[in-house]
Structure formats: structure tokens, C-alpha cells
C-alpha positions as CSV (number, residue, x, y, z in Angstrom):
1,X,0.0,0.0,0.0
2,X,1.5,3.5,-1.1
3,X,1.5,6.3,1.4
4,X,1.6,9.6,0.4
5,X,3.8,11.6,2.5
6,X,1.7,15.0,1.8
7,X,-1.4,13.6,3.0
8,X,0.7,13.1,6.7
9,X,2.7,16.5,7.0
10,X,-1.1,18.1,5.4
11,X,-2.4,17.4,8.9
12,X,0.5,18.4,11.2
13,X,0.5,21.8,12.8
14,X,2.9,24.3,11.7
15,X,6.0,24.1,14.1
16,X,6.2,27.4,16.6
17,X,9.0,30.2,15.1
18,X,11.3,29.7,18.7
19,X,14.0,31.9,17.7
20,X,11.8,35.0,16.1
21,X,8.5,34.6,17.4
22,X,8.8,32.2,20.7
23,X,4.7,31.4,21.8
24,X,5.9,32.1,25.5
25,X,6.5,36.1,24.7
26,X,3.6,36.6,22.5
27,X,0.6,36.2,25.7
28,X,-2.1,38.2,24.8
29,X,-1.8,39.4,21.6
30,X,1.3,41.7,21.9
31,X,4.2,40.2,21.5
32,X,7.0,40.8,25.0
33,X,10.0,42.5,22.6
34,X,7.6,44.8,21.0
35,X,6.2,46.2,24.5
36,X,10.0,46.4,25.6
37,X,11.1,48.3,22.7
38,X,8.2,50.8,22.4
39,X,8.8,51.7,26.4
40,X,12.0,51.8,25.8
41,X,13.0,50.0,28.9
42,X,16.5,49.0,28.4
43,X,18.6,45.9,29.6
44,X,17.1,45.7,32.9
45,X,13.7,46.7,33.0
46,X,13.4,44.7,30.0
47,X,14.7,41.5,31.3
48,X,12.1,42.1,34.5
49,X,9.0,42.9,32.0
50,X,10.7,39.8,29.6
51,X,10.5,37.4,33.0
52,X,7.3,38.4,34.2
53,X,5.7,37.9,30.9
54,X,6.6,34.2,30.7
55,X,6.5,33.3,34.1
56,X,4.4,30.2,34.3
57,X,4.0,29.7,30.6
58,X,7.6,28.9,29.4
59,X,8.3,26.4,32.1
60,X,5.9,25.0,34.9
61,X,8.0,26.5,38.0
62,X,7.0,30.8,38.1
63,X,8.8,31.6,40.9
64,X,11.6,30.6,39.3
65,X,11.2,33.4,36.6
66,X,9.9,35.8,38.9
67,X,12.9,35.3,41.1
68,X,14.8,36.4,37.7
69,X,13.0,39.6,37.3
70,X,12.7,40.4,40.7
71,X,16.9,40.3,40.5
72,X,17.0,42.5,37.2
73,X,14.9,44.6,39.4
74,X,16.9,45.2,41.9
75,X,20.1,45.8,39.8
76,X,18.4,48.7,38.1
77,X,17.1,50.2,42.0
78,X,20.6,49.7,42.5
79,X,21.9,51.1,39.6
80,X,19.4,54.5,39.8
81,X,20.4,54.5,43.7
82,X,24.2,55.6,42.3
83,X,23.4,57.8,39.9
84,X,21.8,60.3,42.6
């Protein structure tokens, strides 16, 4: 019996763009590096906005993420906390 391999790959879901468009940044319809970028948050504030975003949904452990933007958090406080 032939098999024809387009009937297979017809019914198979398009694979998830993870380098340009990862699914865990794009929650709720805007997309986590556009938000960044158009709040111009820079390296910190976009790593704790880039955490919080996908905490929960990239991996099944939150805190673990929040813990991550709760430390970028703190290095800008600390960084603005110099700079006066």
C-alpha cells in the first residue's frame, strides 16, 4: 500500500517560530520584545518585563522566573540608587 507523504505532514501543525516569534513572549496578543522596545525599557527593566511575561507559561516553575526579574529589578534600583 503507497503512502503519500503529503497527506501526513497536510495534517501536522505548523512548528512554533522559537527563535523569532517564541509562543511564551507573545501572551495576549502583543508580543513581550515589541512592549519592551516601544517603552524603551533598556537591559534591565526589559529582562524584569521579559520574565514576568513568561512566568508560568515557558516552564511549569513561576517563581523561578519571577525570582529572575525580581533580580534584574533590583540591579536597576541599585543602579538608579548611584546615579543620585
Amino acid at each position: 500500500m503507497h503512502t503519500d507523504h503529503n497527506d501526513y505532514y497536510a495534517d501536522a501543525k505548523p512548528k512554533a517560530d522559537l527563535i523569532n516569534h517564541p509562543p511564551h513572549y507573545k501572551a495576549g496578543n502583543v508580543e513581550t520584545i515589541d512592549f519592551i522596545e516601544a517603552k524603551q525599557l533598556g537591559f534591565h527593566l526589559g529582562n524584569v518585563v521579559k520574565y514576568i511575561s513568561r512566568a508560568g507559561i515557558k516552564s511549569h516553575n513561576p517563581l523561578e522566573d519571577l525570582k529572575k526579574a525580581q533580580w534584574y529589578l533590583n540591579r536597576e534600583i541599585a543602579r538608579l540608587e548611584k546615579v543620585k
